[in-house]
C-alpha positions in Angstrom: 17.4 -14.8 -38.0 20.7 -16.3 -38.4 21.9 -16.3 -34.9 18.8 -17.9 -33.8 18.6 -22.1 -33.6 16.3 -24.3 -35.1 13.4 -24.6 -32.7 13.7 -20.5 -31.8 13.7 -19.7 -35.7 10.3 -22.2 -35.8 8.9 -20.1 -33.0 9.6 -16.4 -35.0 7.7 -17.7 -38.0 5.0 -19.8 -36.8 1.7 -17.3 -37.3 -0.9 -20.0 -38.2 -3.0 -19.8 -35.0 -1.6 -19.6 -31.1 1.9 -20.7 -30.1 3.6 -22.2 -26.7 6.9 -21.4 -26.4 8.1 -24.1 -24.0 11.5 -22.1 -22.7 13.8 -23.6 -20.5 15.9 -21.5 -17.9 18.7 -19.8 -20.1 17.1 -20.7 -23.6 17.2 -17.6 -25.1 13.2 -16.8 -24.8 13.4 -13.1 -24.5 15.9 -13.3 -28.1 12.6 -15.3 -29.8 9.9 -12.5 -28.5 11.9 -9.7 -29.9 12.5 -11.5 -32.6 8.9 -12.6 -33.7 7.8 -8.6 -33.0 10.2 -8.1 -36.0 8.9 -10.8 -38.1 5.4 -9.9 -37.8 6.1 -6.1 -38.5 8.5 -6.9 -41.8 7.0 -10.4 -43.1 3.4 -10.8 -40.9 2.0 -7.9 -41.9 0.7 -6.7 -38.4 1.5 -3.0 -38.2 3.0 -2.3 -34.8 0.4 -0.6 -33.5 -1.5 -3.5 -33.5 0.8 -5.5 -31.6 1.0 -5.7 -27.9 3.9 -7.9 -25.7 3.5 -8.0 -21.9 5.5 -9.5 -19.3 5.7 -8.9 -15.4 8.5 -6.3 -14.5 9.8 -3.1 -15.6 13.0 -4.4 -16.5 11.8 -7.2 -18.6 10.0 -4.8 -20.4 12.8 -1.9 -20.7 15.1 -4.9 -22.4 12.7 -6.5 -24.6 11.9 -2.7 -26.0 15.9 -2.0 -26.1 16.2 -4.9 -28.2 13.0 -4.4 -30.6 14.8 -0.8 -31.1 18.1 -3.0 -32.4 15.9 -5.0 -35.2 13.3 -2.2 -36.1 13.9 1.2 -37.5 12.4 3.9 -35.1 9.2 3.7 -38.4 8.7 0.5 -38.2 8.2 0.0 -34.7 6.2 3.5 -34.0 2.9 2.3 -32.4 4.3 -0.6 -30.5 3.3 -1.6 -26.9 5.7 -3.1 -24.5 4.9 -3.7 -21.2 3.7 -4.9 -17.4 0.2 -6.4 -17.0 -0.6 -3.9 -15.1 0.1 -1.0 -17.5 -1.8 -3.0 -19.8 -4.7 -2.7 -17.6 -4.1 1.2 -16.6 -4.5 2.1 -20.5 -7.6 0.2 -20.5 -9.0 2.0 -18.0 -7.6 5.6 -19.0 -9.5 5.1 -22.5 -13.1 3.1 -20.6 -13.0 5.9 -17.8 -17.0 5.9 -18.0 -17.6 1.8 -18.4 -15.4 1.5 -15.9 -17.1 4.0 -13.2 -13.8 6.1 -12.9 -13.1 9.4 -13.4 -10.3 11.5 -14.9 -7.6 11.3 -12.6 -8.2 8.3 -10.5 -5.6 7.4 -8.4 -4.1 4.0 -7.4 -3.3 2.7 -3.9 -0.3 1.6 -3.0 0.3 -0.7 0.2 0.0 1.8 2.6 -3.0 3.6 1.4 -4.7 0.0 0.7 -3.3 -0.7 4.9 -4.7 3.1 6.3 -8.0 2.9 4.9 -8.8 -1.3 5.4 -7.4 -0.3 9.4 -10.1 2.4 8.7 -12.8 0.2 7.7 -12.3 -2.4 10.5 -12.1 0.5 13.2 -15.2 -0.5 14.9 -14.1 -4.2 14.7 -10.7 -4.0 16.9 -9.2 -6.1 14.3 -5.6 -6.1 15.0 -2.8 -5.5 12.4 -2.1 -9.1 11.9 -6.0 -9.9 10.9 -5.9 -6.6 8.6 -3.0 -8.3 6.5 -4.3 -11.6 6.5 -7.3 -9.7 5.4 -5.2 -7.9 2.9 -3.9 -11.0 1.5 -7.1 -12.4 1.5 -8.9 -9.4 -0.8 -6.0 -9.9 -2.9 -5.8 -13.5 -3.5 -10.3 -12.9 -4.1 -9.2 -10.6 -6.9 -7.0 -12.7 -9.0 -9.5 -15.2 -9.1 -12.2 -13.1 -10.3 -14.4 -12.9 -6.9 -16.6 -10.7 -6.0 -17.6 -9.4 -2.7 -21.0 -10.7 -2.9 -19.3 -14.5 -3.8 -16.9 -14.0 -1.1 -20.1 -13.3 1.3 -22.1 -16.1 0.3 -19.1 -18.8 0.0 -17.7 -17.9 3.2 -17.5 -21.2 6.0 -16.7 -19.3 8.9 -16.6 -15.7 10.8 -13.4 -14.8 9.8 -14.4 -15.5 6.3 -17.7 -13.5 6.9 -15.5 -10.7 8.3 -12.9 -10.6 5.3 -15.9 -11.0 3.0 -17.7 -7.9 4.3 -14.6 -5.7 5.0 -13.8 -6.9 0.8 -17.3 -5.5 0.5 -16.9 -2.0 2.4 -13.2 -1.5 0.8 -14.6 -2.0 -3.1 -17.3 0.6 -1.9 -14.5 3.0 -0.2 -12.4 3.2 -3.5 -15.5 3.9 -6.0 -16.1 7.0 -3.5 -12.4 8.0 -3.8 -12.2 7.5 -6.9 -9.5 5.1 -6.5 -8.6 1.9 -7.7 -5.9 -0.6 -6.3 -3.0 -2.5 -8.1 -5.2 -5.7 -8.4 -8.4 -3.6 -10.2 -6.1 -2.6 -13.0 -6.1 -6.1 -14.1 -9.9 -7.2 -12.4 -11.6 -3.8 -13.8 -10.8 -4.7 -17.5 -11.5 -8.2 -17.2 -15.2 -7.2 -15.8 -15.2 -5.2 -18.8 -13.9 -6.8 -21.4 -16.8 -10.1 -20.0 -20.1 -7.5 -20.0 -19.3 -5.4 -23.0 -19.1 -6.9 -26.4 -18.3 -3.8 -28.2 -16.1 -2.4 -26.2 -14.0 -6.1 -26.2 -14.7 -6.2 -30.2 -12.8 -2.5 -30.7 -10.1 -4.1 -28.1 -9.6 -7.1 -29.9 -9.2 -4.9 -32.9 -6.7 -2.6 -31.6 -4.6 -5.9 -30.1 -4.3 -8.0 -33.0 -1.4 -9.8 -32.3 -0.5 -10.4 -28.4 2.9 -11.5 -26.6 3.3 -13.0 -23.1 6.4 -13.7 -21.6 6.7 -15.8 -18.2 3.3 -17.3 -18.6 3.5 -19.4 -15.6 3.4 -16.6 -13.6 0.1 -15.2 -14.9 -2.6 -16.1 -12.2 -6.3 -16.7 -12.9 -7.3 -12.7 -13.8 -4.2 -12.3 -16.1 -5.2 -15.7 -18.1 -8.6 -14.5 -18.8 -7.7 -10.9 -19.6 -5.6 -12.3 -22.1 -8.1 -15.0 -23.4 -10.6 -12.5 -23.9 -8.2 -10.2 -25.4 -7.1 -13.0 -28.2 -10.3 -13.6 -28.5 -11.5 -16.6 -31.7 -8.9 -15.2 -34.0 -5.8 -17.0 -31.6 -3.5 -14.7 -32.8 -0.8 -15.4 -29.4 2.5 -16.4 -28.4 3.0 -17.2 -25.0 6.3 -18.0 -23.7 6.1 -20.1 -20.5 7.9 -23.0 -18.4 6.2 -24.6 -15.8 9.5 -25.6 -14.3 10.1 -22.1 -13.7 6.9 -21.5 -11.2 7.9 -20.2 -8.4 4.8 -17.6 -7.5 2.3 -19.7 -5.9 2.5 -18.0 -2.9 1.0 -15.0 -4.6 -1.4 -16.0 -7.1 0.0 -17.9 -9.9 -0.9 -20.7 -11.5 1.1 -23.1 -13.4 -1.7 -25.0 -14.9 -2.7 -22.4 -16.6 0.0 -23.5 -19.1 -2.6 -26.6 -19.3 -5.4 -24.6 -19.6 -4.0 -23.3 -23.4 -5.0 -26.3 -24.9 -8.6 -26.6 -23.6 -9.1 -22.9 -24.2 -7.3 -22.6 -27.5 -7.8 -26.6 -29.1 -5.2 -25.4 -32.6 -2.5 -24.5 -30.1 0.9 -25.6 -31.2 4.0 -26.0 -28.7 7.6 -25.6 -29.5 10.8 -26.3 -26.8 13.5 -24.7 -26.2 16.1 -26.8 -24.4 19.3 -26.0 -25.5 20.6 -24.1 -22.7 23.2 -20.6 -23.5 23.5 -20.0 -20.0 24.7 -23.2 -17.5 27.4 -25.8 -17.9 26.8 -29.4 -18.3 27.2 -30.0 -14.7 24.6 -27.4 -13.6 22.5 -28.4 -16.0 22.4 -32.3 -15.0 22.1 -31.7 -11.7 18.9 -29.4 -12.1 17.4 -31.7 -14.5 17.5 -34.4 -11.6 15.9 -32.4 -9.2 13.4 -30.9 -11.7 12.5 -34.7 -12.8 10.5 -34.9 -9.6 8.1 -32.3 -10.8 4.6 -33.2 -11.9 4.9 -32.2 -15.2 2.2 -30.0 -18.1 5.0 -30.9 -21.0 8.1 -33.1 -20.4 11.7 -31.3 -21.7 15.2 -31.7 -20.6 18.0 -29.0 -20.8 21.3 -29.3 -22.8 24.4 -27.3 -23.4 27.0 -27.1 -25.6 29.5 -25.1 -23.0 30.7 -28.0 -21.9 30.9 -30.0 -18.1 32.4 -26.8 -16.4 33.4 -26.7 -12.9 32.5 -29.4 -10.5 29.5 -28.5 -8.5 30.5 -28.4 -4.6 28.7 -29.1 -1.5 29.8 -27.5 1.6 28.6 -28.7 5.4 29.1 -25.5 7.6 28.4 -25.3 11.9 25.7 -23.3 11.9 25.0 -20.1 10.1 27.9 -17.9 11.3 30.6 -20.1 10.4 28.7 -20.8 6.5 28.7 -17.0 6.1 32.7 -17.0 7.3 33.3 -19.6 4.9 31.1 -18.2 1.8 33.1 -14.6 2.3 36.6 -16.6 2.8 35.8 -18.0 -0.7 34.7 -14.5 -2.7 38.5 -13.4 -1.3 40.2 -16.1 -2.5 38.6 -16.2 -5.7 39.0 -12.4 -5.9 42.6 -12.6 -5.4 43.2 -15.9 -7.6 41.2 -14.1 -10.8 40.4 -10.5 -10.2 36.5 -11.3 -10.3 34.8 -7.9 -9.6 32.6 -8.1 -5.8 29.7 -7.9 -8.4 30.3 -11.4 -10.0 29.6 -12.8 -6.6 25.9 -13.9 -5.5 24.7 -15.1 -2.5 21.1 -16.3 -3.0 18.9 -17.7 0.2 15.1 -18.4 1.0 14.2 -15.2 2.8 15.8 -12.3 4.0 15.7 -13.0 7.4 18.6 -15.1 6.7 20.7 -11.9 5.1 22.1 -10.7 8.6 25.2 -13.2 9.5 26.3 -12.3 6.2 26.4 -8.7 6.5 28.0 -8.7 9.8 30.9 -10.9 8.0 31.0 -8.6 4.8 31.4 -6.1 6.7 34.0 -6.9 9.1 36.5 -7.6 6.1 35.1 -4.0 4.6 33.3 -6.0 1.1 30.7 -3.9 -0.4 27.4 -5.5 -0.4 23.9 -4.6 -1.8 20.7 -6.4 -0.3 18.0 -6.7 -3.2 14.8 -5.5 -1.6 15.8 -2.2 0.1 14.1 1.0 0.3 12.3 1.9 -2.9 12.8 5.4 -4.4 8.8 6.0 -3.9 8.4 4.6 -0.3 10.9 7.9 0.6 8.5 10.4 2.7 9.5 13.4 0.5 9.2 12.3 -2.4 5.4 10.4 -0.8 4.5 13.8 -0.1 4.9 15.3 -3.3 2.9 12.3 -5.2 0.2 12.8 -2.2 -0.3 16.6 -3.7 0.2 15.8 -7.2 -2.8 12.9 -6.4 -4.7 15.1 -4.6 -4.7 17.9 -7.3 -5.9 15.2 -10.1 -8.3 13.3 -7.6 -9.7 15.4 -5.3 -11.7 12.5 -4.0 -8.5 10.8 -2.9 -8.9 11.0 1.0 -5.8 8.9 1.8 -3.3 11.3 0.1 -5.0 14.4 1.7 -4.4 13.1 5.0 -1.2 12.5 4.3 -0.3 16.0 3.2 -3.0 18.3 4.7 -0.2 19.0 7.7 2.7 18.4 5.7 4.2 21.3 6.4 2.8 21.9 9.5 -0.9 23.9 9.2 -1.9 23.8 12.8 -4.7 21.4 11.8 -5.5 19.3 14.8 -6.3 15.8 15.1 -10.3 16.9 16.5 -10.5 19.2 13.2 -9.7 15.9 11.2 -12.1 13.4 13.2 -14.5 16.3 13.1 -14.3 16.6 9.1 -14.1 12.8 8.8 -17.4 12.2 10.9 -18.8 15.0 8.8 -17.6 13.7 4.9 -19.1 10.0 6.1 -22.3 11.4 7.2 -22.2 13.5 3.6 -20.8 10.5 1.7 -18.5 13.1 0.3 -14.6 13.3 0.1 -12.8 15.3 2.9 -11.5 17.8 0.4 -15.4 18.4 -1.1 -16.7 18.8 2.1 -14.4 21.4 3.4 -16.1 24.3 1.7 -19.3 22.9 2.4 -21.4 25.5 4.3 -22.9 23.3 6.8 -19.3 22.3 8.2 -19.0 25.7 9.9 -21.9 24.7 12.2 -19.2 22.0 13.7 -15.9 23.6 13.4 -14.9 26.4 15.1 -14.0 29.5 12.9 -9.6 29.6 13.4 -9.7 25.7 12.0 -12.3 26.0 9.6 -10.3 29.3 7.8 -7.4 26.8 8.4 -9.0 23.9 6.1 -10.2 26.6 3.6 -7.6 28.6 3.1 -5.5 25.4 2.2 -8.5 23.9 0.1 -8.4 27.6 -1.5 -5.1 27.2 -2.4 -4.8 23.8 -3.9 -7.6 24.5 -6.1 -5.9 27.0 -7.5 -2.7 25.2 -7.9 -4.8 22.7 -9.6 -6.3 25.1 -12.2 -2.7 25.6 -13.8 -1.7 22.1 -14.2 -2.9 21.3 -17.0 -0.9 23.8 -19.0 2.0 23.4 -17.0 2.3 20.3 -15.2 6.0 20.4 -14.4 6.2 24.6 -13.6 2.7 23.2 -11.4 4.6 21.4 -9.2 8.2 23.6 -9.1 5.1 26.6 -7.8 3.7 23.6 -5.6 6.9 23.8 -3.7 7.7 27.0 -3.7 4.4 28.1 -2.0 4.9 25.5 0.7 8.6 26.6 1.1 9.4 22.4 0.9 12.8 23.1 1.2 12.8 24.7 4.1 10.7 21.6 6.0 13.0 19.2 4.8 15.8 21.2 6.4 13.3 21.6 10.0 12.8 17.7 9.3 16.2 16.6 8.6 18.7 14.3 10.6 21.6 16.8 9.4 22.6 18.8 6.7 23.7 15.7 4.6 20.3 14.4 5.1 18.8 17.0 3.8 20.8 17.8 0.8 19.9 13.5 -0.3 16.0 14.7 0.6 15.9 17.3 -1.8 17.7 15.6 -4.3 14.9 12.7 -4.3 12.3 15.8 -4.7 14.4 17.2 -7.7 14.7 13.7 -9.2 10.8 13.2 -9.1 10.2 16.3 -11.1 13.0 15.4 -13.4 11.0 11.8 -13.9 8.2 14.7 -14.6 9.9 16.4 -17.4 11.0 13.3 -19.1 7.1 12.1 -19.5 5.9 15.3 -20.2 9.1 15.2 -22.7 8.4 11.6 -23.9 4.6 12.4 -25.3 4.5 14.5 -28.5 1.1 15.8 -27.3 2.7 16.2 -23.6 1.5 13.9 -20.7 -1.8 15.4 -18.6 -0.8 16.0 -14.9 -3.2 13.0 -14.1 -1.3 10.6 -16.6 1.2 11.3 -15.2 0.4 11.1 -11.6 -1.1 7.9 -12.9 2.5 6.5 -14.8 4.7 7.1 -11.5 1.9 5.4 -8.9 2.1 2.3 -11.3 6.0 2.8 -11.3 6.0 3.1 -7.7 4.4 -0.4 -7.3 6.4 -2.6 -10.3 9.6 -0.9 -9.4 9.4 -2.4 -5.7 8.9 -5.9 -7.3 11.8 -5.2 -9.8 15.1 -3.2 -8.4 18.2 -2.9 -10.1 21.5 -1.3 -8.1 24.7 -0.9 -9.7 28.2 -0.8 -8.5 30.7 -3.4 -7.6 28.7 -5.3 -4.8 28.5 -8.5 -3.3 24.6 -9.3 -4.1 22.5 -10.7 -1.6 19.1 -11.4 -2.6 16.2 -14.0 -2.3 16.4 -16.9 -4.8 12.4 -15.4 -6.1 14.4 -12.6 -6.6 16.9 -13.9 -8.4 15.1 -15.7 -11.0 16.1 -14.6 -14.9 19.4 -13.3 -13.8 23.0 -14.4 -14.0 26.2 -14.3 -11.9 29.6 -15.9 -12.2 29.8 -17.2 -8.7 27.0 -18.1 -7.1 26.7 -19.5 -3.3 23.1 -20.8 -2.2 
């Protein structure tokens, strides 16, 4: 503990009853949580398997367990849980598959599946695609604060309300039939849970016996109560939070929950951070000024000791062609004056709509760029195909990802075969998988497209039979029957193209090996399924590139990191 500061060492070893960790920007917040996970392992007497940490991206969690790893011995730390919210919530539901109405091998919608089957849903209605995302966002926004269809129904004011309401209504029904759940239900399910089942939150509340939270002013109103009835009477929590440092509102977070602590936990005890390791004097003052017309949960002020550093400059530009000119004019000069590598340089604005005039001048002196918020490694159609079979194989109920896949390659299944089946499964309330070998579709199919649909439900059933034993030679056999490699080349641009395509399909099943690697029992197929869906979603909120690049990112996307030079 003797590179921590006062206030950050009173943090570590304050145990008696919950904890807010006030941490300004640059404070060294992420040093105190690793730190305390120490101290209550070696001096609390917590075993690490009884203490949980959770924060919000992938990354925050990969550093806070690379540091943890630094103070513990690989012993010590065995048991440990670091991670997202949302993971959180998947294990929850993986170990209260029958409380929470799932079976083995759920799957979890991503965007697109939650898009394909609410444009499904509202089919009758002609609701176009800008009512189905409002309606999206709507569902959403009723899930973090812990409403229920039925509530939704009966607090609605007007028809569109009555129309989201009952679509809200249709979709929760859609995904119990799938056997689905959506990114919001992995934190909404266990809440539900952990409210109507006392013993199931009493062994919770015995396994998590000491819980972390990191950028609690980001939590909206789901994640506070999961974690309130996770805590439970004993208080045994840290939360690290700054309500200067809200900048989610816009999808679901609430900053008074910071307020909320005190009501909800009346022993809690606050400690600030405000010396700043991060910002110069300058920076620092001139933040504080703006931040001083905040309304404020708990009053703090930030302070260095780096010094006044450079002056702070303020730039008037035409219009937006001659500011990006002028901000690429600069990284030259100050490349050629110090040597600073392109990825010291930041250029940070509201939305990346306003990204394009500084592209066009990046490139036109040849700078390399990056823009944060590109394509994610998941959203690439081969490797979407593969996780549609590997979903379909663990969930057979999963109608979205056999849609996707059932002419993928090309089966000769027509669009009437599939409206056919579709009409067929609703008037069943079955999956379209289930009902294919269903005797009473061959009264409305014809025989070529009903051996079709058999033949390839014949097939994946038996691919699914091995998977268990073999998850990773599963899905190597999985390709090789469908001769993927082959369809990529059909399907390809150019042989470049192609080559980059398959690559993505041999990195999945590398990202397949190393789970299966990772778990000394080795991962089930559906776990797994299960680990990369949730990857899928967190990694599109939290991407990393490397390289020497000029960054260009949103200034949400750019909060908790650092750069050199930094043009707003």
């Amino acid at each position: 503990m003797n590179d921590l500061n006062p206030r950050q060492r009173e943090a570590v070893r304050h145990l008696d009853g919950p904890l807010l960790v006030l941490a300004g920007a640059g404070s060294g917040k992420t040093r105190v949580i690793t730190a305390k996970i120490a101290h209550l392992i070696e001096h609390g007497g917590v075993a690490a398997r009884h203490i949980t940490a959770v924060t919000f991206t992938n990354k925050a969690a990969r550093e806070m367990k690379g540091r943890v790893g630094k103070l513990l011995d690989a012993e010590a730390g065995r048991g440990l849980s670091i991670s997202t919210f949302h993971t959180l919530g998947l294990n929850i539901l993986r170990r209260e598959l029958k409380a929470a109405g799932l079976r083995a091998g759920f799957s979890i919608f991503d965007e697109q599946d939650v898009e394909q089957l609410l444009r499904e849903l509202a089919k009758k209605n002609e609701a176009d695609k800008d009512t189905l995302q409002r309606a999206r966002w709507q569902i959403s926004a009723w899930k973090n604060d812990l409403i229920d269809p039925d509530t939704a129904l009966s607090n609605a004011t007007d028809d569109f309300g009555g129309f989201y309401a009952a679509l809200y209504g249709a979709y929760q029904r859609a995904l119990r039939v799938y056997n689905a759940v959506d990114f919001d239900d992995l934190i909404l399910l266990p809440v539900s849970l952990l409210r109507t089942e006392p013993a199931l939150r009493e062994r919770w509340q015995n396994r998590i016996r000491y819980l972390l939270v990191d950028e609690y002013q980001d939590t909206n109103g789901a994640q506070y109560e999961l974690v309130k009835l996770l805590v439970g009477v004993r208080g045994a929590l840290t939360v690290v939070g700054d309500d200067d440092q809200s900048i989610y509102a816009w999808r679901g977070a609430r900053p008074e929950n910071l307020a909320r602590l005190r009501d909800d936990f009346p022993r809690l005890h606050v400690i600030k951070l405000e010396q700043n390791y991060r910002s110069t004097g300058r920076i620092l003052r001139a933040a504080n000024t703006l931040i001083a017309n905040n309304e404020h949960v708990f009053e703090k002020r930030l302070w260095s000791e780096l010094g006044p550093g450079e002056l702070l400059r303020v730039v008037n530009c035409r219009d937006e062609e001659d500011e990006a000119e002028r901000v690429i004019s600069e990284i030259i000069q100050q490349r050629f004056n110090s040597g600073a590598p392109y990825s010291s340089f930041a250029i940070l604005y509201r939305g990346n709509h306003q990204a394009r005039p500084f592209e066009k001048a990046l490139r036109t002196q040849n700078i390399p760029y990056f823009i944060s918020g590109g394509t994610s490694f998941f959203s690439r159609s081969e490797v979407k195909d593969v996780m549609a079979y590997l979903r379909l194989i663990v969930n057979p109920d999963d109608d979205s990802a056999f849609l996707r896949i059932v002419n993928t390659p090309r089966r000769e299944i027509g669009t009437s075969t599939l409206e056919t089946l579709s009409h067929y499964a609703a008037e069943r309330r079955c999956s379209l998988f289930q009902a294919i070998d269903e005797l009473a579709l061959g009264e409305r199919l014809k025989a070529r497209p009903l051996s079709r649909l058999r033949e390839f439900s014949a097939w994946l059933s038996h691919i699914g039979r091995s998977s268990e034993d073999s998850p990773v030679d599963t899905v190597r056999q999985l390709l090789s029957d469908l001769d993927y490699r082959d369809w990529i080349d059909q399907t390809s641009g150019s042989d470049k193209a192609a080559e980059r395509r398959w690559e993505n399909v041999e990195d999945l099943i590398g990202w397949l090996e190393k789970l299966r690697a990772d778990e000394k029992r080795g991962e089930s197929l559906g776990h797994m399924v299960n680990h990369l869906s949730l990857m899928d979603i967190l990694e599109r909120q939290d991407e990393e590139e490397s390289g020497d690049r000029v960054v260009l990112m949103t200034l949400h996307g750019a909060k908790g990191l650092e750069f050199p030079h930094v043009f707003l």
